[in-house]
DOROPA-969836 format. One line per field, with one value per residue (C-alpha): x, y, z; residue number from 1. Coordinates in steps of 0.2 Angstrom, whole numbers. Layout:
// DOROPA-969836
east	(X|...)
north	(Y|...)
up	(Z|...)
bagu	(NUM|...)
END
This chain:
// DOROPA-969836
east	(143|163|164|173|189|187|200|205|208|224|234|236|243|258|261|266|252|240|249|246|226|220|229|217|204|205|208|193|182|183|168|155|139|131|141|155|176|181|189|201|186|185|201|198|186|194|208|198|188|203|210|198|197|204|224|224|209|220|237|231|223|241|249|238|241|257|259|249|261|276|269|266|286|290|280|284|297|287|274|255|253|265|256|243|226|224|240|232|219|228|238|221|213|230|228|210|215|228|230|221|232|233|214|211|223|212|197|205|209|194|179|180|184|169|158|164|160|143|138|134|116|116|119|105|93|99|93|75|84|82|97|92|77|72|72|59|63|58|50|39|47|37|42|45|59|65|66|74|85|101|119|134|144|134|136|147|157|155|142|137|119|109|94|89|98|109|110|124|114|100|99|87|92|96|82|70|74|75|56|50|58|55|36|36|42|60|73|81|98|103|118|124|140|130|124|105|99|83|72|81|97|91|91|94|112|124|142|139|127|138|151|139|130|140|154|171|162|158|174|171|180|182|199|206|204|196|193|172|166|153|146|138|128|135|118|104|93|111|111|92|94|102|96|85|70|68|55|60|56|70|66|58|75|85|75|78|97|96|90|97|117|116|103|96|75|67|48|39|22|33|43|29|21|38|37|19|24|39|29|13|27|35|21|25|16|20|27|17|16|15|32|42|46|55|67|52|44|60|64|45|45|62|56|40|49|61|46|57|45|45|38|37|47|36|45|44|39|20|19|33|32|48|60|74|86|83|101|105|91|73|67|49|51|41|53|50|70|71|77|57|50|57|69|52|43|57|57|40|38|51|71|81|95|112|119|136|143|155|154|171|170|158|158|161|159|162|161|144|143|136|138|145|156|157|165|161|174|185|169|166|149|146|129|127|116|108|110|120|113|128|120|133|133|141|154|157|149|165|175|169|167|185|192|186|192|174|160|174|176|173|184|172|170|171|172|157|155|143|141|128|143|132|135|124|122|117|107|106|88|82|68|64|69|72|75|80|64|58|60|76|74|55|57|63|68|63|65|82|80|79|96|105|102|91|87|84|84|99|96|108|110|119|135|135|133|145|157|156|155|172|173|182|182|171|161|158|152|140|130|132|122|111|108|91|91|100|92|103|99|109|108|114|120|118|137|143|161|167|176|182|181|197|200|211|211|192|192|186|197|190|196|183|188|179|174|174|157|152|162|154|137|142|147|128|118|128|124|104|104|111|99|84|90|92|75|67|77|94|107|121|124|137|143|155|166|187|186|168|164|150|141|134|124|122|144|148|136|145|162|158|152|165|178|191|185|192|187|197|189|174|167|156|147|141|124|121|135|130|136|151|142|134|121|119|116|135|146|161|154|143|145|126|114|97|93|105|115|132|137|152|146|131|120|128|117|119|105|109|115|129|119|115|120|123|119|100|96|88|89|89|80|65|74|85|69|60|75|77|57|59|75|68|55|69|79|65|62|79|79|63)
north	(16|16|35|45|49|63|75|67|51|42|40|19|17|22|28|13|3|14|16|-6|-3|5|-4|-16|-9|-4|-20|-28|-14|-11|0|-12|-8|3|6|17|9|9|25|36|38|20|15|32|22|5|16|25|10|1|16|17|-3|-14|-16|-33|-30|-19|-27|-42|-31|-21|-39|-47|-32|-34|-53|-47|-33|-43|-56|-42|-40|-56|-63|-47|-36|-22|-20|-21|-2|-3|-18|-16|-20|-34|-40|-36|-47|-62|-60|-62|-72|-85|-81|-85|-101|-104|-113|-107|-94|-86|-87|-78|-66|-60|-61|-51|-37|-36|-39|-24|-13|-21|-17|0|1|-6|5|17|24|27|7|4|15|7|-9|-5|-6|4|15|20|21|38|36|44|61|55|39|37|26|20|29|15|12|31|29|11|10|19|23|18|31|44|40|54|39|23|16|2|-9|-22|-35|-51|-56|-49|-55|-50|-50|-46|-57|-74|-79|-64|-52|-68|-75|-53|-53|-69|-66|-46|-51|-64|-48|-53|-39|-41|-28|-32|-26|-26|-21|-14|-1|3|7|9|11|31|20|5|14|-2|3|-12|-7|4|-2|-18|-8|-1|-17|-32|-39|-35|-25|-43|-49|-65|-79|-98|-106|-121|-133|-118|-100|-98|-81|-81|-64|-60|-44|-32|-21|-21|-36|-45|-55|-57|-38|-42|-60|-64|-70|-87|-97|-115|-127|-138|-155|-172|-180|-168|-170|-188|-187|-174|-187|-204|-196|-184|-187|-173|-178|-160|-162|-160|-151|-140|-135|-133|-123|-112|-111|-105|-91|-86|-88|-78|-63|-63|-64|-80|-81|-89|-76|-66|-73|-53|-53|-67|-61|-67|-79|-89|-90|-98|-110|-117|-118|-129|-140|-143|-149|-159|-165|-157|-151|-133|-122|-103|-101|-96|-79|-68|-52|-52|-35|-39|-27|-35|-21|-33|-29|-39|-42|-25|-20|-19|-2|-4|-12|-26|-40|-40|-44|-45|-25|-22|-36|-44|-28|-15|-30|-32|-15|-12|-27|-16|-23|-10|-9|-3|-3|0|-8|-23|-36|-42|-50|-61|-58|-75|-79|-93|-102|-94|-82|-65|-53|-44|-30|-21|-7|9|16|22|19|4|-2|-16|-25|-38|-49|-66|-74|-71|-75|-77|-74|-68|-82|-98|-86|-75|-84|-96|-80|-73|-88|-94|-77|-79|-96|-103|-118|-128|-142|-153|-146|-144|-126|-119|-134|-144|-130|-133|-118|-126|-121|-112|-109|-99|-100|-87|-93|-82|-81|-70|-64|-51|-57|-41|-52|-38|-31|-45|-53|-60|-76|-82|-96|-114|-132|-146|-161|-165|-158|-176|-179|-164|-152|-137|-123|-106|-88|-77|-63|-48|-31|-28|-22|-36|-48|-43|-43|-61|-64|-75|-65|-51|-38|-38|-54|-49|-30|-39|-50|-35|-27|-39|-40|-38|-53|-65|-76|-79|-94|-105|-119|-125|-141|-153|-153|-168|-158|-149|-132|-127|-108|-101|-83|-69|-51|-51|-62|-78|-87|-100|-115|-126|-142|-149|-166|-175|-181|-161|-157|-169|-163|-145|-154|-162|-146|-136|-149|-149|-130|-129|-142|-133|-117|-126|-134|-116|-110|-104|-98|-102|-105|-96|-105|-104|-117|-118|-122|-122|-104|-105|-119|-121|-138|-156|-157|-147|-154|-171|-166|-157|-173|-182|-168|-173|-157|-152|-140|-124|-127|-119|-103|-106|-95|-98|-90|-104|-105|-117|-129|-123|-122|-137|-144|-161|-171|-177|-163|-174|-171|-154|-139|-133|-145|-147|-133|-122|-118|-122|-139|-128|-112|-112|-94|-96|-98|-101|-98|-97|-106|-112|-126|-135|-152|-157|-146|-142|-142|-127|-110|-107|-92|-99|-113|-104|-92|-107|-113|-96|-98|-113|-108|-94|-106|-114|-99|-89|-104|-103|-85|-82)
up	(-167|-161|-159|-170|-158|-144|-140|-125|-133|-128|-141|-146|-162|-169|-185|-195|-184|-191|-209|-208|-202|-213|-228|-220|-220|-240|-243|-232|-235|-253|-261|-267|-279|-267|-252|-250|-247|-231|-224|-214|-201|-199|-194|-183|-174|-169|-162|-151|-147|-142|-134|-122|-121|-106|-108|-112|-125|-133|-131|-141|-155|-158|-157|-170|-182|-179|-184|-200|-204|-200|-213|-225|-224|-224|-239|-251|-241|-237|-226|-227|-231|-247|-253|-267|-260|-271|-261|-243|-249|-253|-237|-228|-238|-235|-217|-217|-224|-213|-194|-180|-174|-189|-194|-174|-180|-194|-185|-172|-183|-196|-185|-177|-194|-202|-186|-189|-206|-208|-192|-204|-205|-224|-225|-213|-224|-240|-235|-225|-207|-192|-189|-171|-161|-154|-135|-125|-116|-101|-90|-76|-65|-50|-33|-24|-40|-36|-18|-15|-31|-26|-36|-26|-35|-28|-10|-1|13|19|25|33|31|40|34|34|16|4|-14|-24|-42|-50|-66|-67|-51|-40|-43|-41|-25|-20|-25|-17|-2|0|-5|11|23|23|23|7|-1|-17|-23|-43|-51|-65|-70|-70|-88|-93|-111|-113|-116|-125|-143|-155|-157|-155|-152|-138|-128|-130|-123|-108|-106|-107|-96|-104|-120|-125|-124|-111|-121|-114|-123|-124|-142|-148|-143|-139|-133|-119|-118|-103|-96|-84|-78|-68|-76|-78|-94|-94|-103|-114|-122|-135|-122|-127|-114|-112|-95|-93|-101|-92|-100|-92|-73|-72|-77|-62|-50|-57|-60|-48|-33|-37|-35|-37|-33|-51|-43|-35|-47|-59|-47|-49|-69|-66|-56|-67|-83|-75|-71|-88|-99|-106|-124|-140|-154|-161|-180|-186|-180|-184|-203|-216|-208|-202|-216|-226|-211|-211|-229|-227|-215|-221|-238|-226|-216|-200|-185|-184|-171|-166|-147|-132|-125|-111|-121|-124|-133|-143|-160|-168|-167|-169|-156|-139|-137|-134|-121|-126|-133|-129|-113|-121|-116|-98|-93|-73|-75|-80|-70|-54|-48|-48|-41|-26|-23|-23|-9|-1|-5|-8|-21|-24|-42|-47|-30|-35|-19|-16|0|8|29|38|56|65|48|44|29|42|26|12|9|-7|-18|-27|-33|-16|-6|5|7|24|23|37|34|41|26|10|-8|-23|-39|-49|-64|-68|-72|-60|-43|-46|-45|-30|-20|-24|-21|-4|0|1|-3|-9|1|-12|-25|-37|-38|-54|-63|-72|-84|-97|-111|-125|-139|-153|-169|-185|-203|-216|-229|-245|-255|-270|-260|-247|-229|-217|-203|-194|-195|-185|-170|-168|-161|-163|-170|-168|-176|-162|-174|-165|-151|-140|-151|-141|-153|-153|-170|-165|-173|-173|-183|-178|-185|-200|-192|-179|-193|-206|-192|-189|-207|-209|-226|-235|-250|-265|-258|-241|-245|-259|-243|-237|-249|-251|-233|-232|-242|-230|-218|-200|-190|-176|-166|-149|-144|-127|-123|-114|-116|-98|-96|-79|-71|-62|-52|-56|-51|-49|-68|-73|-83|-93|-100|-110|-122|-136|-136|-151|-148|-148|-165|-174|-167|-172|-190|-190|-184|-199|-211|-204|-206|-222|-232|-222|-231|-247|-245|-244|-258|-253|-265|-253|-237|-228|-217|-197|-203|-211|-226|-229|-228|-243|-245|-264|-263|-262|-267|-254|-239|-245|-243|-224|-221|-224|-217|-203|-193|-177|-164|-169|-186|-179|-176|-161|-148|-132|-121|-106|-93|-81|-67|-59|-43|-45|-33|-26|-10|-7|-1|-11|-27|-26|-19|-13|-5|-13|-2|-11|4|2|12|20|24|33|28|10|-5|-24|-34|-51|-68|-59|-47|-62|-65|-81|-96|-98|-115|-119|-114|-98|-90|-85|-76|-66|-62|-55|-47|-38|-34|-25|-16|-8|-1|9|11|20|33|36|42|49)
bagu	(1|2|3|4|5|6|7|8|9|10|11|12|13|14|15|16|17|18|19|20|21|22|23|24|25|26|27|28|29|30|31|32|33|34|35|36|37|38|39|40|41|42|43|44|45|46|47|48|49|50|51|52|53|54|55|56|57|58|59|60|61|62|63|64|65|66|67|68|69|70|71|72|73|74|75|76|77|78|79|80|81|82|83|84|85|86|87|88|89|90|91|92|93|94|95|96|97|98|99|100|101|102|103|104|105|106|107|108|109|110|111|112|113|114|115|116|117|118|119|120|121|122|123|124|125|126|127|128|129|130|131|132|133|134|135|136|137|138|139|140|141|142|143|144|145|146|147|148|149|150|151|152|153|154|155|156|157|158|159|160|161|162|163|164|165|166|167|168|169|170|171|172|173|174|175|176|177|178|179|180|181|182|183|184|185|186|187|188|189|190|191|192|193|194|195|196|197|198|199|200|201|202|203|204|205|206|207|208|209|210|211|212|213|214|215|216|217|218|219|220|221|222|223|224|225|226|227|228|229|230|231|232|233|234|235|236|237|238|239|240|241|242|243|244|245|246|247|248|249|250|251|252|253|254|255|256|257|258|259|260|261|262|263|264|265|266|267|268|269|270|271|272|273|274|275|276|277|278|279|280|281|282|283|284|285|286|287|288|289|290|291|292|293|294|295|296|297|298|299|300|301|302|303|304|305|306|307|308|309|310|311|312|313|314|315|316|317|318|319|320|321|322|323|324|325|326|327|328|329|330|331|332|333|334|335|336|337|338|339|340|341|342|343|344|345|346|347|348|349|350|351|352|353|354|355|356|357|358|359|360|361|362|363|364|365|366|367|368|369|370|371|372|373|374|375|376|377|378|379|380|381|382|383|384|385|386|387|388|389|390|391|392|393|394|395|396|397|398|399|400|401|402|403|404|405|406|407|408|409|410|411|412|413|414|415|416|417|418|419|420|421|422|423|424|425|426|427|428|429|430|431|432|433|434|435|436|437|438|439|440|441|442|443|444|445|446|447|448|449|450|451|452|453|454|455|456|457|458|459|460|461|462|463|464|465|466|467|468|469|470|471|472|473|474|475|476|477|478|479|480|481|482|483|484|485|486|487|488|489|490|491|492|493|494|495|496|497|498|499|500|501|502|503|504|505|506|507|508|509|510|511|512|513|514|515|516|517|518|519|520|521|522|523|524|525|526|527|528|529|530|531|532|533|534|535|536|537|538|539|540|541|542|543|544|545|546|547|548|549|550|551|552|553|554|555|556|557|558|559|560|561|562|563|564|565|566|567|568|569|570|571|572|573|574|575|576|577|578|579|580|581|582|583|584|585|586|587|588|589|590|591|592|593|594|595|596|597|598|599|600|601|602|603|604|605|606|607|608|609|610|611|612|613|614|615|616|617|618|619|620|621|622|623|624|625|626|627|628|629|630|631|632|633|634|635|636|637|638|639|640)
END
């Protein structure tokens, strides 16, 4: 949950900010059927959330309460905490309504009440949910995990490190080309920023492993027509911890754009040999039907009526039990994230590993990368190395590698980003769904997927859910209510749209723009989704879009189509940065070779989402997996 506040909780708010919050709050949170009005302890909460938040998290939060206070005063004279709530509620309902500055400033504000409010284990019980799952006292790691796994914040002085490769990461691409090149003798350090968290930590509860496991608390946003969050993982295992464990080879379509747009010809036997040796590693199954729940079962149901193909998703967690929580690190270790899997493996074959050790410099010599140097709080950590490995994400390699003035010959460093904008419905049924009693994303819609568009599962927990609901009072608190009735789904889209990647203070800032092509396929994959609820029985459909927040029926399906809808009238997602590193023959356009070596920094390697083309289409784990296979193929020629 957001913790109640501590004692040495700096103080955020002042008075009248929090006189204005928790008039809010009442009027958001009002007391439904079953569930209790939002209270004092809630507001509580988001303070101390925000207190402890970074600066410019919680600058923006006082600024957009703020701009709804001062509204407050200038619609009625007084501000929000004199207002009735029936009065608060028309302000944010107006506001909601309103133009995109105003519609961010809502969501600002309110998401984080509502996640604090439905984080609430009596709501949990009174809908069949899983509050928390009890954590085991203690695990058995391997020794050779014990010994070779090491905390930087532990180390007593500087020190200073030799082998044959350093790879700064350990998500798909790091802690794969780790294992295949430890396995083949090769020295191998890798270093994360991270933290190393394990199945004692993973206890289902959203908000604060959010906080503990992802980049920012989540808060990774791209901006530009629209504002489109990108939350990415910050932990041993990288984002692989932390996503739903969808299995997808990168498409034949995709390949030959590769090689006819790009020049990049990557040998089929080979690279299937690769997605072999990832998918044996993984456990690489079809989901288990006793586990795919209610929101299977309607979306079948819907597409068989539509005659829509329908399929459940091959993932990377073979004794998958459904607890309904990937996204927040597996409880069971049954998804086997590169934390489980490839890290013990590189260790095992001998890496070694320092975790919480943020690399800020990469060691050239005579233009060849030589080395790293890294941070632990006031500790320096020196590895020299033959060779250097960035595998920090299309995010974040950009970062690095710009920050260092290298692999940017070509001017193409950071840009090329593609992000696969996502968006998700909620259908509402008269029948039991519990779809987070199941797993979260097991099942699939491939009927468009040759079109650019791809249906998945998106079930979150209740207090993740009702927070991106783009709702309030009586009607939220009623889905609320009937949430074990509700059905979540989403859908990803090809984007031909490109974002770009900048440096600052250690940052990405990231600047994405909409195409007009895109919005209109955002516009068709919520129209597919919503007649595939209705097919299956659906009540309503509520729904990411302005103005079409509940969808009743055939009326309302016509008038989104017919809609002049732009980019800020969405409320998208994004899973899949990729490209901003992007590989290719010709050091004009592409800033690795097809050897993943960077065209102007001998030594330096990319292996992650970032040498990616174009977009890929699906999800991409298993791709940058086989990727990172194949690289450390050439890498280890290159240093032995």
């Amino acid at each position: 949950m957001l913790h109640p506040p501590r004692p040495d909780d700096p103080a955020l708010l002042s008075a009248r900010e929090r006189a204005a919050l928790r008039a809010i709050a009442e009027a958001a949170l009002p007391a439904g059927r079953v569930f209790p009005a939002a209270g004092p302890e809630v507001t509580a909460r988001v303070e101390a959330f925000f207190a402890r938040a970074p600066v410019a998290v919680a600058t923006a939060y006082r600024a957009a309460l703020a701009a709804l206070d001062a509204a407050a005063v200038v619609r009625r004279r007084s501000g929000l905490a004199a207002l009735s709530p029936a009065d608060r509620l028309a302000l944010l309902e107006a506001w909601q309504r309103g133009d995109v500055a105003r519609r961010l400033a809502v969501r600002l504000v309110t998401a984080p009440l509502k996640a604090a409010h439905f984080d609430n284990p009596a709501f949990f019980r009174a809908i069949g949910c899983v509050y928390e799952f009890d954590p085991p006292a203690a695990i058995d790691r391997p020794r050779y995990v014990v010994e070779r796994a090491h905390d930087a914040a532990a180390l007593d002085d500087d020190v200073d490190l030799d082998c044959d490769v350093a790879v700064v990461g350990t998500g798909a691409g790091g802690a794969v080309v780790a294992r295949e090149l430890a396995e083949r003798g090769v020295a191998v350090i890798l270093l994360e920023e991270g933290r190393y968290f394990d199945r004692r930590d993973f206890t289902g509860r959203a908000l604060p492993l959010q906080k503990r496991l992802y980049r920012n608390m989540g808060a990774t946003v791209a901006v530009g027509n629209t504002v489109i969050p990108i939350p990415i993982g910050k932990t041993v295992g990288g984002t692989t911890t932390i996503n739903a464990g969808t299995c997808y080879r990168v498409p034949d379509r995709v390949l030959r754009k590769w090689r006819d747009d790009f020049g990049v010809a990557l040998p089929r036997d080979e690279l299937d040999r690769c997605f072999e040796r990832v998918e044996q590693v993984l456990g690489v199954a079809v989901a288990d039907a006793r586990y795919l729940g209610g929101v299977a079962r309607v979306i079948a149901r819907g597409c068989d009526r539509l005659g829509f193909r329908h399929t459940p998703l091959r993932r990377n967690a073979p004794d998958c039990d459904g607890k309904g929580v990937c996204c927040f690190g597996c409880p069971t270790d049954a998804k086997r994230s590169t934390n489980i899997s490839y890290v013990p493996l590189a260790l095992r074959a001998g890496a070694e590993l320092l975790y919480g050790a943020r690399v800020d410099r990469i060691v050239t010599r005579g233009g060849r990368a030589v080395g790293v140097e890294a941070r632990a709080g006031a500790r320096r950590i020196r590895v020299r190395a033959r060779a250097v490995v960035v595998a920090c994400g299309a995010l974040m390699t950009p970062v690095l590698l710009l920050e260092n003035g290298l692999a940017n010959a070509s001017g193409m460093l950071g840009r090329n980003l593609s992000i696969h904008p996502a968006a998700a419905a909620i259908g509402e049924f008269d029948e039991d769904i519990s779809g987070f009693n199941a797993i979260p994303q097991g099942y699939a819609i491939e009927e468009f997927h040759d079109e650019g568009l791809l249906f998945e599962g998106g079930s979150t927990p209740l207090d993740v859910a009702a927070a991106a609901i783009p709702l309030n009072g009586p009607r939220l608190v009623d889905i609320a209510e009937r949430f074990d009735r509700m059905a979540m789904f989403g859908f990803l889209i090809e984007d031909s749209s490109r974002g770009r990647v900048r440096a600052w203070r250690g940052q990405p800032v990231i600047t994405y723009v909409l195409n007009r092509r895109d919005v209109n396929q955002l516009r068709r994959g919520l129209s597919i989704l919503a007649r595939v609820f209705f097919a299956a029985g659906a009540r309503s459909v509520i729904a990411p879009v302005h103005g079409f927040e509940e969808l009743r029926g055939e009326r309302d399906l016509a008038r989104l189509a017919t809609a002049r809808l732009r980019a800020r009238d969405f409320e998208l997602s994004a899973y899949h940065p990729l490209g901003t590193a992007r590989m290719g023959p010709d050091p004009r356009r592409a800033v690795v070779g097809l050897d993943f070596q960077a065209h102007d920094v001998p030594g330096l390697y990319v292996v992650d989402g970032s040498v990616m083309p174009s977009s890929l289409a699906v999800n991409p784990q298993v791709t940058i997996m086989a990727l990172a296979t194949l690289a450390a193929d050439r890498i280890a020629r290159a240093v032995e």
